[in-house]
PQR file of N, CA, C, O and H, with PARSE charges and radii, in Angstrom:
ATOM      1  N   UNK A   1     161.854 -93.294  25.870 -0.4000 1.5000
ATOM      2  CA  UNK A   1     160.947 -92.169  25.853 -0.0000 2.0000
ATOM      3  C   UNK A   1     160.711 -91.770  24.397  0.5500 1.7000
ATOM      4  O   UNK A   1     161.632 -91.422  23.657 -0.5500 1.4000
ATOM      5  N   UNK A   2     159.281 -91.845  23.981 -0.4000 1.5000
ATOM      6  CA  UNK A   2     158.693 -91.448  22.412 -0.0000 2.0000
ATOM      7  C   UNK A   2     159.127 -89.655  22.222  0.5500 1.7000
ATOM      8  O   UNK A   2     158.931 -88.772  23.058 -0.5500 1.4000
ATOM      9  H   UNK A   2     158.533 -92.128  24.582  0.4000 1.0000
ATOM     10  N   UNK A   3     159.805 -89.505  20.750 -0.4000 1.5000
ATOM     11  CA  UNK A   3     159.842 -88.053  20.908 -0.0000 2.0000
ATOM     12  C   UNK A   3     158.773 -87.273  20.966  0.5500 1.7000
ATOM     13  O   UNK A   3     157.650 -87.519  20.525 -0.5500 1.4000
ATOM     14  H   UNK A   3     159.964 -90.222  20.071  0.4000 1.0000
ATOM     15  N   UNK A   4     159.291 -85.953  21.738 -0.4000 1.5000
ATOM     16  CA  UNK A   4     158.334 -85.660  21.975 -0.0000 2.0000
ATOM     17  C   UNK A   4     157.210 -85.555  23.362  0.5500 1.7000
ATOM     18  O   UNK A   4     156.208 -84.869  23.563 -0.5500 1.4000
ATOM     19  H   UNK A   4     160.203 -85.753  22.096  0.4000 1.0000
ATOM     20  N   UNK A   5     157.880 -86.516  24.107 -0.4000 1.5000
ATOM     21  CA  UNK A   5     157.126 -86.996  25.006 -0.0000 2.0000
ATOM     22  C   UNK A   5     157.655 -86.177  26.305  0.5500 1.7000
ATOM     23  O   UNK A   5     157.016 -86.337  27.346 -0.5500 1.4000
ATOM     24  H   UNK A   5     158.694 -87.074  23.944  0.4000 1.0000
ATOM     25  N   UNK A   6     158.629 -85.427  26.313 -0.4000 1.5000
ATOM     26  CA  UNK A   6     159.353 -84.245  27.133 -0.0000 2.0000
ATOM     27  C   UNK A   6     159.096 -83.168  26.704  0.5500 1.7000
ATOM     28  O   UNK A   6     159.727 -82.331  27.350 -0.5500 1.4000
ATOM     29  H   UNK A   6     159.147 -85.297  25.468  0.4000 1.0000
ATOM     30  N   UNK A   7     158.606 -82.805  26.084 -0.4000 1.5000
ATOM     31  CA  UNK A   7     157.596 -81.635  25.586 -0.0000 2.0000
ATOM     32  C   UNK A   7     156.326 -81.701  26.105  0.5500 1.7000
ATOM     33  O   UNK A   7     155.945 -80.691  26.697 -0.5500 1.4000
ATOM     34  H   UNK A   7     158.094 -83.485  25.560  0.4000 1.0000
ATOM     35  N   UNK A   8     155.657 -82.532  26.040 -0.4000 1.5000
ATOM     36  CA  UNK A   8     154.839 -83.231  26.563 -0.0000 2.0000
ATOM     37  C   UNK A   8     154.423 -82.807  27.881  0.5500 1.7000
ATOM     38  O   UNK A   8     153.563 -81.976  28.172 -0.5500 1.4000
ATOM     39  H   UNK A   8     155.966 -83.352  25.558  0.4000 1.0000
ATOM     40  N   UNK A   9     155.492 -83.817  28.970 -0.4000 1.5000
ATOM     41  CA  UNK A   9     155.574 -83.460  30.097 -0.0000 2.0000
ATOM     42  C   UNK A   9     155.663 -81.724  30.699  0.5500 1.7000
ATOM     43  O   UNK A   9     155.118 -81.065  31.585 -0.5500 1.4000
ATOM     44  H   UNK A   9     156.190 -84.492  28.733  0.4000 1.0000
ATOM     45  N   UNK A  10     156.355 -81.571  29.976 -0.4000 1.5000
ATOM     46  CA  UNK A  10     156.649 -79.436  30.380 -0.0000 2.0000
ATOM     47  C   UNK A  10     155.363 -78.831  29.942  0.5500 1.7000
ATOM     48  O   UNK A  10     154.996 -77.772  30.452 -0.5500 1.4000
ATOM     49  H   UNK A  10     156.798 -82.106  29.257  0.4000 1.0000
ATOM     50  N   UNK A  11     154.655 -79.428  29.035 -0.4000 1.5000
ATOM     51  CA  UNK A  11     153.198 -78.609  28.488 -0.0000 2.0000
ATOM     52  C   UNK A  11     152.225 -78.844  29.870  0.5500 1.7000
ATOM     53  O   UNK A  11     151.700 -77.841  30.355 -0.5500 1.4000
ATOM     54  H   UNK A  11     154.953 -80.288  28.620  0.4000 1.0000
ATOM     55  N   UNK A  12     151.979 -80.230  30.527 -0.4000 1.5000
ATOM     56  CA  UNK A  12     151.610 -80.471  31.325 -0.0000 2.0000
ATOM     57  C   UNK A  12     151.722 -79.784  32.806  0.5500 1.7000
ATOM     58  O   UNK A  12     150.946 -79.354  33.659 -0.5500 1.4000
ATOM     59  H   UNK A  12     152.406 -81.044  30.133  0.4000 1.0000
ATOM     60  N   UNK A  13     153.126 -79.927  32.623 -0.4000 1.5000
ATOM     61  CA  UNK A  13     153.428 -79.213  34.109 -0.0000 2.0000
ATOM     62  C   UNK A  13     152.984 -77.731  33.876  0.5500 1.7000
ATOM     63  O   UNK A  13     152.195 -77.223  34.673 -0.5500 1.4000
ATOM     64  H   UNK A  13     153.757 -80.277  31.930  0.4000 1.0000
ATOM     65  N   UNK A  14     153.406 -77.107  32.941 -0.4000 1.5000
ATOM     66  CA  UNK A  14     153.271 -76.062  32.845 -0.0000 2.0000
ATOM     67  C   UNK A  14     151.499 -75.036  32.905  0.5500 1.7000
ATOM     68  O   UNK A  14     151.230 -73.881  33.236 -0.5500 1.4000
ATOM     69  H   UNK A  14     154.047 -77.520  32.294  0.4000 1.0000
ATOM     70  N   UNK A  15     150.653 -76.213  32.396 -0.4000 1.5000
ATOM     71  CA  UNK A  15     149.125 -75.990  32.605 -0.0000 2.0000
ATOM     72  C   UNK A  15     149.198 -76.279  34.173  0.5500 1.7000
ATOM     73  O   UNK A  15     148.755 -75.404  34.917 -0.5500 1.4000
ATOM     74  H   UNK A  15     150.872 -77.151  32.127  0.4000 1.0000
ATOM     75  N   UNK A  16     149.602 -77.173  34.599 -0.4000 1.5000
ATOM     76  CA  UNK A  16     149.275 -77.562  35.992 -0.0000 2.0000
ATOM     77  C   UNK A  16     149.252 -76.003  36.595  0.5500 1.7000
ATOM     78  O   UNK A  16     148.249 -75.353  36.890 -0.5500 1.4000
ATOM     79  H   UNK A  16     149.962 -77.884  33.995  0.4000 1.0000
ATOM     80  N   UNK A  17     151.030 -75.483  36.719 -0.4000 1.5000
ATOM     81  CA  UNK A  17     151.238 -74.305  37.162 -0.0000 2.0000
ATOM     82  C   UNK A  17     150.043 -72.790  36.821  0.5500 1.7000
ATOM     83  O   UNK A  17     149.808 -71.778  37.481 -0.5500 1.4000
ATOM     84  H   UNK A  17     151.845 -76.011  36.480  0.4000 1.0000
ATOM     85  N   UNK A  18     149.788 -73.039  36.165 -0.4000 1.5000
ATOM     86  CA  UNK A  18     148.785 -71.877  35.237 -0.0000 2.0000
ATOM     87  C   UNK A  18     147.220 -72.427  36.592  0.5500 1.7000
ATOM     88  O   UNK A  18     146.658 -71.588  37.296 -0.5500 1.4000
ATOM     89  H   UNK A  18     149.979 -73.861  35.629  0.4000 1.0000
ATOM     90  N   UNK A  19     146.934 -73.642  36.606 -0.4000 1.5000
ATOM     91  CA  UNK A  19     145.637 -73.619  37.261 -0.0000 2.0000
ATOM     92  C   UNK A  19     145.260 -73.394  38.264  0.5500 1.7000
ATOM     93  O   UNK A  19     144.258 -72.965  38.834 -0.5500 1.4000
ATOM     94  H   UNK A  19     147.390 -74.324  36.035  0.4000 1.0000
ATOM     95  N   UNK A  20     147.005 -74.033  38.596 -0.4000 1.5000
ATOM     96  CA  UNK A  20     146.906 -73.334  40.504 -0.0000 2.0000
ATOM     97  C   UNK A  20     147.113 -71.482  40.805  0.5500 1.7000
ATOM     98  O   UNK A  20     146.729 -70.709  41.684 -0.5500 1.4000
ATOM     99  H   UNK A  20     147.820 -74.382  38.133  0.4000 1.0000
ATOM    100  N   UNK A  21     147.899 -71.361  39.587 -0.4000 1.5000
ATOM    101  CA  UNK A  21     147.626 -69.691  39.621 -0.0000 2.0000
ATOM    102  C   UNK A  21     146.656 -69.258  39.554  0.5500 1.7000
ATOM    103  O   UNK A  21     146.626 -68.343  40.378 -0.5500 1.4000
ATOM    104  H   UNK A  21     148.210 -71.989  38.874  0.4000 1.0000
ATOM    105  N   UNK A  22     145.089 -69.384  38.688 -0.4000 1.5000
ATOM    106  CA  UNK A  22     144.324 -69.145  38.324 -0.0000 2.0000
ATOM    107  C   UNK A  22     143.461 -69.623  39.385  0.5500 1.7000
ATOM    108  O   UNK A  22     142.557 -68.789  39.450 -0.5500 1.4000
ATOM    109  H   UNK A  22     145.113 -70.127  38.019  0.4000 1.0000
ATOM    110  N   UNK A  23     143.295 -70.377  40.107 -0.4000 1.5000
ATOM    111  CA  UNK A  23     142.706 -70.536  41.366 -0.0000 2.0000
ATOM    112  C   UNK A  23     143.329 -69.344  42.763  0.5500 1.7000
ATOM    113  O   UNK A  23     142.684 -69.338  43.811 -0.5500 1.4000
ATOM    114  H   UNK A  23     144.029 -71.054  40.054  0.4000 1.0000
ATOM    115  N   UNK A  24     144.086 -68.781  42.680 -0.4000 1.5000
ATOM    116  CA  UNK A  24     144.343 -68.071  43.491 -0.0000 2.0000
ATOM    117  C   UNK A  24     143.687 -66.556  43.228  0.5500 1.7000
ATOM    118  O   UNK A  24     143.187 -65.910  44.148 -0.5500 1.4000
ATOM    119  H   UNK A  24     144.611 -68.787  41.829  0.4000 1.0000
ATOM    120  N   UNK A  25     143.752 -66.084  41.871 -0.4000 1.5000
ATOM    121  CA  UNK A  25     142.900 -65.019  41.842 -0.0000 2.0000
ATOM    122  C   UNK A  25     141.235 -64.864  41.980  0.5500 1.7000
ATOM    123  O   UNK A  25     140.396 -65.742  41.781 -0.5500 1.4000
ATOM    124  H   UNK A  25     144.158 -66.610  41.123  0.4000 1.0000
ATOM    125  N   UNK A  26     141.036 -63.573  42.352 -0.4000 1.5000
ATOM    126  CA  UNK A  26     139.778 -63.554  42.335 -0.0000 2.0000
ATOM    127  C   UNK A  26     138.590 -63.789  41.943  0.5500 1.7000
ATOM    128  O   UNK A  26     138.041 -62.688  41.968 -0.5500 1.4000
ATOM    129  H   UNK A  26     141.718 -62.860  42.513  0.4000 1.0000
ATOM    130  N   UNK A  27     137.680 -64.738  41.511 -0.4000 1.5000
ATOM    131  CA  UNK A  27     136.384 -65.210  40.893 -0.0000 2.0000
ATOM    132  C   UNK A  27     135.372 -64.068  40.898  0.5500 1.7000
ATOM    133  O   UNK A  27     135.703 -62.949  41.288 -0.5500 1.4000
ATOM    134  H   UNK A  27     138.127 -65.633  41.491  0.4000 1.0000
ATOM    135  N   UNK A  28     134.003 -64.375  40.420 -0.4000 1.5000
ATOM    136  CA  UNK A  28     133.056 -63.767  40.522 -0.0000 2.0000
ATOM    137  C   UNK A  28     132.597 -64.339  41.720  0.5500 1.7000
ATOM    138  O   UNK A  28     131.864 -63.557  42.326 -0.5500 1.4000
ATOM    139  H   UNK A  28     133.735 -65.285  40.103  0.4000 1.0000
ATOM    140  N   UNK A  29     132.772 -65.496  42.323 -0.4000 1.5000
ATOM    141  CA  UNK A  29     131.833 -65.567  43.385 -0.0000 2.0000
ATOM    142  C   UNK A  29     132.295 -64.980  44.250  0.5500 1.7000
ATOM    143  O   UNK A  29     131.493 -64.857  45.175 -0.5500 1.4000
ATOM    144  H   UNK A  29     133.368 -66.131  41.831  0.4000 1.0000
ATOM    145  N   UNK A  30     133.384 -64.461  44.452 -0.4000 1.5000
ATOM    146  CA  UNK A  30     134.215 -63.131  45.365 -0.0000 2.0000
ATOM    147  C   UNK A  30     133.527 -61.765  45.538  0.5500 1.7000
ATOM    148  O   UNK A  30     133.020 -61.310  44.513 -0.5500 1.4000
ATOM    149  H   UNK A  30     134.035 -64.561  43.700  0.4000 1.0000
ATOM    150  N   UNK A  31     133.428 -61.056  46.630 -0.4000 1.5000
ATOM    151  CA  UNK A  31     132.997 -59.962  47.171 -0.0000 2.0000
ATOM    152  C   UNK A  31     133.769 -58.879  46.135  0.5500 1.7000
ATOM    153  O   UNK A  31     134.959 -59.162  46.273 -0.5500 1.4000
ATOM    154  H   UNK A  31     133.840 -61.426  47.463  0.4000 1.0000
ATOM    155  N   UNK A  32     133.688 -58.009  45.369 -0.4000 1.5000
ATOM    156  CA  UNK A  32     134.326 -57.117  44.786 -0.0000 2.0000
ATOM    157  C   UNK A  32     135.498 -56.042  45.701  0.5500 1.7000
ATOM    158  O   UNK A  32     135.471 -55.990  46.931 -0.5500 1.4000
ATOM    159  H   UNK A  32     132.721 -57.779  45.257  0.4000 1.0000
ATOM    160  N   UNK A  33     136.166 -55.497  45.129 -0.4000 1.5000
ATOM    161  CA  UNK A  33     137.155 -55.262  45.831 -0.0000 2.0000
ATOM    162  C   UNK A  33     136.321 -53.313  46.010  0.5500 1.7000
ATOM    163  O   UNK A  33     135.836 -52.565  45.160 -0.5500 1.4000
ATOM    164  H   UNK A  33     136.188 -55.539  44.130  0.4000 1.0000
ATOM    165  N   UNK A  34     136.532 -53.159  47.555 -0.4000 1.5000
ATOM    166  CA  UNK A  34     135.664 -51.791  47.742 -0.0000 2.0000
ATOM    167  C   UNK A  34     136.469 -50.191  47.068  0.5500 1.7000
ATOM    168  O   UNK A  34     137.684 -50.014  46.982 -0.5500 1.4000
ATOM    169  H   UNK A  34     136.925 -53.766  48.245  0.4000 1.0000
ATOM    170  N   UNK A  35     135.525 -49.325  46.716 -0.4000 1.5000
ATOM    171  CA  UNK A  35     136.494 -48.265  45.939 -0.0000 2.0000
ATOM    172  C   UNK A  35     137.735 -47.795  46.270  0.5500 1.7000
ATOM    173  O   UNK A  35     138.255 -48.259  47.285 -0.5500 1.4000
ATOM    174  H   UNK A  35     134.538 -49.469  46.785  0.4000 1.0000
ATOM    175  N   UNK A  36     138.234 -47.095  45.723 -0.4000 1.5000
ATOM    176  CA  UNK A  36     139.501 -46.532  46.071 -0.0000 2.0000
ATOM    177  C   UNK A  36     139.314 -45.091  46.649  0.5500 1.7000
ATOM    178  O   UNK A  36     138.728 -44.136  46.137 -0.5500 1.4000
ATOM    179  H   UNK A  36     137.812 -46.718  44.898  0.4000 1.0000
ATOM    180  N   UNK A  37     139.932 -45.178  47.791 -0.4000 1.5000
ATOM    181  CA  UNK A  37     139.791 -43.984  49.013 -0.0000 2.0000
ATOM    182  C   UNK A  37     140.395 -42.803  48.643  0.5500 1.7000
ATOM    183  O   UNK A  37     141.560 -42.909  48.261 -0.5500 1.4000
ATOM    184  H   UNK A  37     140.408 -45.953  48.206  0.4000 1.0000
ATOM    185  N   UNK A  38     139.838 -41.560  48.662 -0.4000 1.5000
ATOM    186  CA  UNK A  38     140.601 -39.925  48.462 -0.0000 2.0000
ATOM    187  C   UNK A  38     141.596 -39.771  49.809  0.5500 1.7000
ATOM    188  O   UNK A  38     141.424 -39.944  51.016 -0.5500 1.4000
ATOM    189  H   UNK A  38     138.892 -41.473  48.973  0.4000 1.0000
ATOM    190  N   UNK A  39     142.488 -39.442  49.147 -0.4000 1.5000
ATOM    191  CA  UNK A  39     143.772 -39.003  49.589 -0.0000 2.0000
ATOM    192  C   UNK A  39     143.440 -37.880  50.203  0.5500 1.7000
ATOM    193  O   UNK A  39     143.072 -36.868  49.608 -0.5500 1.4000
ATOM    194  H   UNK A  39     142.628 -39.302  48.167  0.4000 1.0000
ATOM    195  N   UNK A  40     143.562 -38.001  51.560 -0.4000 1.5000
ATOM    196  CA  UNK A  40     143.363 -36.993  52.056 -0.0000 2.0000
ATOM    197  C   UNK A  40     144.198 -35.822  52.467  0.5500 1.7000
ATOM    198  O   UNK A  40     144.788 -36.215  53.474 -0.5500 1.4000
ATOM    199  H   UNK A  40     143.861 -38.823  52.044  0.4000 1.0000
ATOM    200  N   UNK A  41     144.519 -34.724  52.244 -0.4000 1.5000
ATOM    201  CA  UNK A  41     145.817 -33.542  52.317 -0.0000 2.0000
ATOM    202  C   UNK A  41     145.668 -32.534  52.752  0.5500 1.7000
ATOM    203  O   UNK A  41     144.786 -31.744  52.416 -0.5500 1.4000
ATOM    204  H   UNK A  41     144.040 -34.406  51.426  0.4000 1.0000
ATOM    205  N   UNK A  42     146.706 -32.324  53.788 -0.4000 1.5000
ATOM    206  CA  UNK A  42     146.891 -31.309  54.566 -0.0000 2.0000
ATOM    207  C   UNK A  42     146.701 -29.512  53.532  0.5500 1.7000
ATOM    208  O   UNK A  42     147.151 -29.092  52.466 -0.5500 1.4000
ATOM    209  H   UNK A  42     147.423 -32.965  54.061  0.4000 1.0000
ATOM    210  N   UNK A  43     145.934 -29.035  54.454 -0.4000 1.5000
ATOM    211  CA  UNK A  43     146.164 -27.386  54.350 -0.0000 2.0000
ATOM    212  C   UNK A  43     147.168 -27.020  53.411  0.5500 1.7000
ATOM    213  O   UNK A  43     148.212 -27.641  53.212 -0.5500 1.4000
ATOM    214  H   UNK A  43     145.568 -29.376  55.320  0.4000 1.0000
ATOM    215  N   UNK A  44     146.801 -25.993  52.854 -0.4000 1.5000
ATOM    216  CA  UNK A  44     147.608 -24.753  51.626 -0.0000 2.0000
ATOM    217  C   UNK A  44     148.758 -24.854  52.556  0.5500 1.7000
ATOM    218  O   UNK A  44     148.397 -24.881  53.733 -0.5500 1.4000
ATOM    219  H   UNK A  44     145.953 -25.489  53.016  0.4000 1.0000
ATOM    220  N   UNK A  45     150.631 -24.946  52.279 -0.4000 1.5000
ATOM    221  CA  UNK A  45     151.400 -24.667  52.750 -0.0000 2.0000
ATOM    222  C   UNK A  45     151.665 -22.813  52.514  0.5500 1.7000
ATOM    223  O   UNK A  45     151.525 -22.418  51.356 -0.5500 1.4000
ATOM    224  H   UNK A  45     150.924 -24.923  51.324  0.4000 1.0000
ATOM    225  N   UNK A  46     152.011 -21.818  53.532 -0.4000 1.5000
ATOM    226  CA  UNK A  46     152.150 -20.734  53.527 -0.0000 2.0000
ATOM    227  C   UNK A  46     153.288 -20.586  52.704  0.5500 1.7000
ATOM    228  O   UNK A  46     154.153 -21.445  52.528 -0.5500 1.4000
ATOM    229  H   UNK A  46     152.125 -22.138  54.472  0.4000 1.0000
ATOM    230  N   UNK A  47     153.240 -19.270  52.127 -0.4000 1.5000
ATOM    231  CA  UNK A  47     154.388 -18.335  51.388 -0.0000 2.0000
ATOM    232  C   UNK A  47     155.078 -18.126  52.239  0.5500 1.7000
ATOM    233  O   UNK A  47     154.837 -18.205  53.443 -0.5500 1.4000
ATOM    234  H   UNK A  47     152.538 -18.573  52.270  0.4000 1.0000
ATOM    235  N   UNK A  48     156.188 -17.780  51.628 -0.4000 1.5000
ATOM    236  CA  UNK A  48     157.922 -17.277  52.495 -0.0000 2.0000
ATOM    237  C   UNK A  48     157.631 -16.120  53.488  0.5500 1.7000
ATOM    238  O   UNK A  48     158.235 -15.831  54.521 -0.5500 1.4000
ATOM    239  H   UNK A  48     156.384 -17.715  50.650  0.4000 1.0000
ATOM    240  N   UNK A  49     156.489 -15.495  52.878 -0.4000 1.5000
ATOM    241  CA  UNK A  49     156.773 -14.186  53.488 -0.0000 2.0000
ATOM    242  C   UNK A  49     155.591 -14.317  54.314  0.5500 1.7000
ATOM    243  O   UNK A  49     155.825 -13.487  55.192 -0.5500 1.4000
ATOM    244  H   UNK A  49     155.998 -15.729  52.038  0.4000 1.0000
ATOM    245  N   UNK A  50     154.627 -14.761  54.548 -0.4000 1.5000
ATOM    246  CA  UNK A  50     153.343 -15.111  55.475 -0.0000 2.0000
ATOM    247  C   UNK A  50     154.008 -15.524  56.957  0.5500 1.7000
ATOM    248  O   UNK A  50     154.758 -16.499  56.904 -0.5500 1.4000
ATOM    249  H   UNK A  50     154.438 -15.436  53.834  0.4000 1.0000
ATOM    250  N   UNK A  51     153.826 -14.902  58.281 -0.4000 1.5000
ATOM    251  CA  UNK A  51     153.711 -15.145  59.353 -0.0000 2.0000
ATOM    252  C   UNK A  51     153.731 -16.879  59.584  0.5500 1.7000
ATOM    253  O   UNK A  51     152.722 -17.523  59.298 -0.5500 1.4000
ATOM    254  H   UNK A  51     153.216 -14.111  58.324  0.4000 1.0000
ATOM    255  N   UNK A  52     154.663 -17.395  59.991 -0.4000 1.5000
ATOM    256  CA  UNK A  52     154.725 -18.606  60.123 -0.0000 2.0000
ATOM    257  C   UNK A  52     153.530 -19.500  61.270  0.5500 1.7000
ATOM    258  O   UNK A  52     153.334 -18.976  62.367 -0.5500 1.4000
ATOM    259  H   UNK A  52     155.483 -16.873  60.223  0.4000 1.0000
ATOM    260  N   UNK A  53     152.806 -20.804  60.934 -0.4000 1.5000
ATOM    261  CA  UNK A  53     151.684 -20.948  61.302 -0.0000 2.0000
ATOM    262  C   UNK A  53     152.158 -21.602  62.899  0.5500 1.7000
ATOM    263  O   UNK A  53     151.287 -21.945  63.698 -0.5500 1.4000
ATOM    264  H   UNK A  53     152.965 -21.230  60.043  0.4000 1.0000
ATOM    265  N   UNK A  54     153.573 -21.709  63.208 -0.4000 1.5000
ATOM    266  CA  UNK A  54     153.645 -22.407  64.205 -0.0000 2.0000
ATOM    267  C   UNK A  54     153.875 -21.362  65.269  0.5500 1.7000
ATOM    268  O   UNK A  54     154.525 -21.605  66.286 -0.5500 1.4000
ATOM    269  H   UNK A  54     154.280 -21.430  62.558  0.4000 1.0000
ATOM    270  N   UNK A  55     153.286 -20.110  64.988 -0.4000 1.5000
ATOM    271  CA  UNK A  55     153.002 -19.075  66.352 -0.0000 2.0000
ATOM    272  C   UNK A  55     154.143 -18.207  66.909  0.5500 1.7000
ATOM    273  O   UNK A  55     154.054 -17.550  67.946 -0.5500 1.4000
ATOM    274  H   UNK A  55     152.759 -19.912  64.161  0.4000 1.0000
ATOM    275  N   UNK A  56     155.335 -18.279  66.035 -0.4000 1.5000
ATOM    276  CA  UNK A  56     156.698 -17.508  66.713 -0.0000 2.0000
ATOM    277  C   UNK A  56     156.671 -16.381  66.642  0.5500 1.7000
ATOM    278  O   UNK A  56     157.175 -15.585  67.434 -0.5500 1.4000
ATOM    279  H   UNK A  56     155.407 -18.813  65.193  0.4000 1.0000
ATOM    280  N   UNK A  57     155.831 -16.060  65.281 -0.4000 1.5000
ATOM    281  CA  UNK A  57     155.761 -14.635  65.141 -0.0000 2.0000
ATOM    282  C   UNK A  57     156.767 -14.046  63.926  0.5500 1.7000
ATOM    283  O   UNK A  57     156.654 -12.958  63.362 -0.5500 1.4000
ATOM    284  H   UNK A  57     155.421 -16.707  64.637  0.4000 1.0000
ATOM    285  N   UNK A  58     157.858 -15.157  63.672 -0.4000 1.5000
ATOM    286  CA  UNK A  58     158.673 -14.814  62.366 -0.0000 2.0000
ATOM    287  C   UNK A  58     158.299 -15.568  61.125  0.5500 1.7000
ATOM    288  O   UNK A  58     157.669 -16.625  61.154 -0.5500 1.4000
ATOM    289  H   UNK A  58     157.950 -16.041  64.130  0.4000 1.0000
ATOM    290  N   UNK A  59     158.718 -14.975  60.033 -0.4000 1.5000
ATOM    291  CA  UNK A  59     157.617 -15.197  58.623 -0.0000 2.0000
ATOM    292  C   UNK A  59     158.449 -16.603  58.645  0.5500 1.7000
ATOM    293  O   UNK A  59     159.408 -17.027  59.290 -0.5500 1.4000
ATOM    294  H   UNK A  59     159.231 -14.117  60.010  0.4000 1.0000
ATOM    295  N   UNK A  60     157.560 -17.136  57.569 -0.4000 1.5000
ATOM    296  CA  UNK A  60     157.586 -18.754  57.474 -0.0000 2.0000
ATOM    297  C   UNK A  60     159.117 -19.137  57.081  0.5500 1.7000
ATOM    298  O   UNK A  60     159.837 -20.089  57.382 -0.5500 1.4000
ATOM    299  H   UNK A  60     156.781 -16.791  57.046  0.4000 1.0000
ATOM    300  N   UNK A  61     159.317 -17.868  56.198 -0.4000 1.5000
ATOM    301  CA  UNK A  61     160.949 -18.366  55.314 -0.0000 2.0000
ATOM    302  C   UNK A  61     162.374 -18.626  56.455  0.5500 1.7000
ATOM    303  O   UNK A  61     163.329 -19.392  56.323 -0.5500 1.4000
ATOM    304  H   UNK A  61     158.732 -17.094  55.953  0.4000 1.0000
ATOM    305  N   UNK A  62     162.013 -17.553  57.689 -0.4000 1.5000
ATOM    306  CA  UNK A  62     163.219 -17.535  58.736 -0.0000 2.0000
ATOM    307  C   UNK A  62     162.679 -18.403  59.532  0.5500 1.7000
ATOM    308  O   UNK A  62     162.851 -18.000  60.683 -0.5500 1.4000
ATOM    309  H   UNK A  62     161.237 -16.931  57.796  0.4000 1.0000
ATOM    310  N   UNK A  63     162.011 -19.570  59.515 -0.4000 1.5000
ATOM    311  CA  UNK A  63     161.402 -20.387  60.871 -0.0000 2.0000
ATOM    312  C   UNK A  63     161.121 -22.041  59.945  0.5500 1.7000
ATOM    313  O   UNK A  63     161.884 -22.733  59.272 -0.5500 1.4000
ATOM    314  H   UNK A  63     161.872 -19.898  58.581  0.4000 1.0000
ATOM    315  N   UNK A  64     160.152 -22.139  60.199 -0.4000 1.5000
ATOM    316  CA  UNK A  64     159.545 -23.588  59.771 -0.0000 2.0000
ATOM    317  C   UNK A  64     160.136 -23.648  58.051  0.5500 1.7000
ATOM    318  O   UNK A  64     160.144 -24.854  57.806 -0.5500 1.4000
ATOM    319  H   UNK A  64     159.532 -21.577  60.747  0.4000 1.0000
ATOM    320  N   UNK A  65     160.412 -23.222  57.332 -0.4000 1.5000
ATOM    321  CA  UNK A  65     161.079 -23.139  55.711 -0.0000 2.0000
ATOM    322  C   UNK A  65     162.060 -24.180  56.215  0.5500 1.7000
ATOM    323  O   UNK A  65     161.848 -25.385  56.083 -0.5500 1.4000
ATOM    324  H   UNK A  65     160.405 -22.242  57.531  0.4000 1.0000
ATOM    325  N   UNK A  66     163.227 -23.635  56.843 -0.4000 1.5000
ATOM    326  CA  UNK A  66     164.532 -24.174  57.069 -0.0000 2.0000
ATOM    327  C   UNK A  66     164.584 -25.350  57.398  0.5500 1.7000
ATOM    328  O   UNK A  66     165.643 -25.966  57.277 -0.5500 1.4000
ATOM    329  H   UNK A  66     163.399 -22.655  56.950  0.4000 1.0000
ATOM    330  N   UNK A  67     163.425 -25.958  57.906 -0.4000 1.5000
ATOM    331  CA  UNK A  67     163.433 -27.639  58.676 -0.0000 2.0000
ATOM    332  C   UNK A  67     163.543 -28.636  57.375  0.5500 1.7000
ATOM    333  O   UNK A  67     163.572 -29.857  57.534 -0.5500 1.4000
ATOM    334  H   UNK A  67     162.565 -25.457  58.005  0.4000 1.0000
TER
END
């Protein structure tokens, strides 16, 4: 084996590896990828002292807080 020639080989393999990667990502002839969606989020959480929303009738801090 000429020196050198195992360097060689690893440069090779190593493009090989790179093309098949590069074939796996996305091209231009690919559909674009569609926007990114708003997060959608629940209602203002109530204060301690606000009537708790799950109807018991006791403020939020002695009821739904504690869970």
């Amino acid at each position: 084996m000429p020196p050198g020639a195992e360097n060689s080989d690893r440069f090779n393999e190593r493009r090989k590896k790179d093309e098949d990667y590069q074939k796996q990502l996305p091209g231009d002839e690919e559909a674009p990828l569609p926007p990114p969606v708003d997060t959608i989020r629940a209602g203002a959480k109530p204060k301690r002292n606000e009537p708790c929303p799950c109807g018991s009738g006791k403020k939020y801090k002695q009821c739904c807080a504690k869970k």
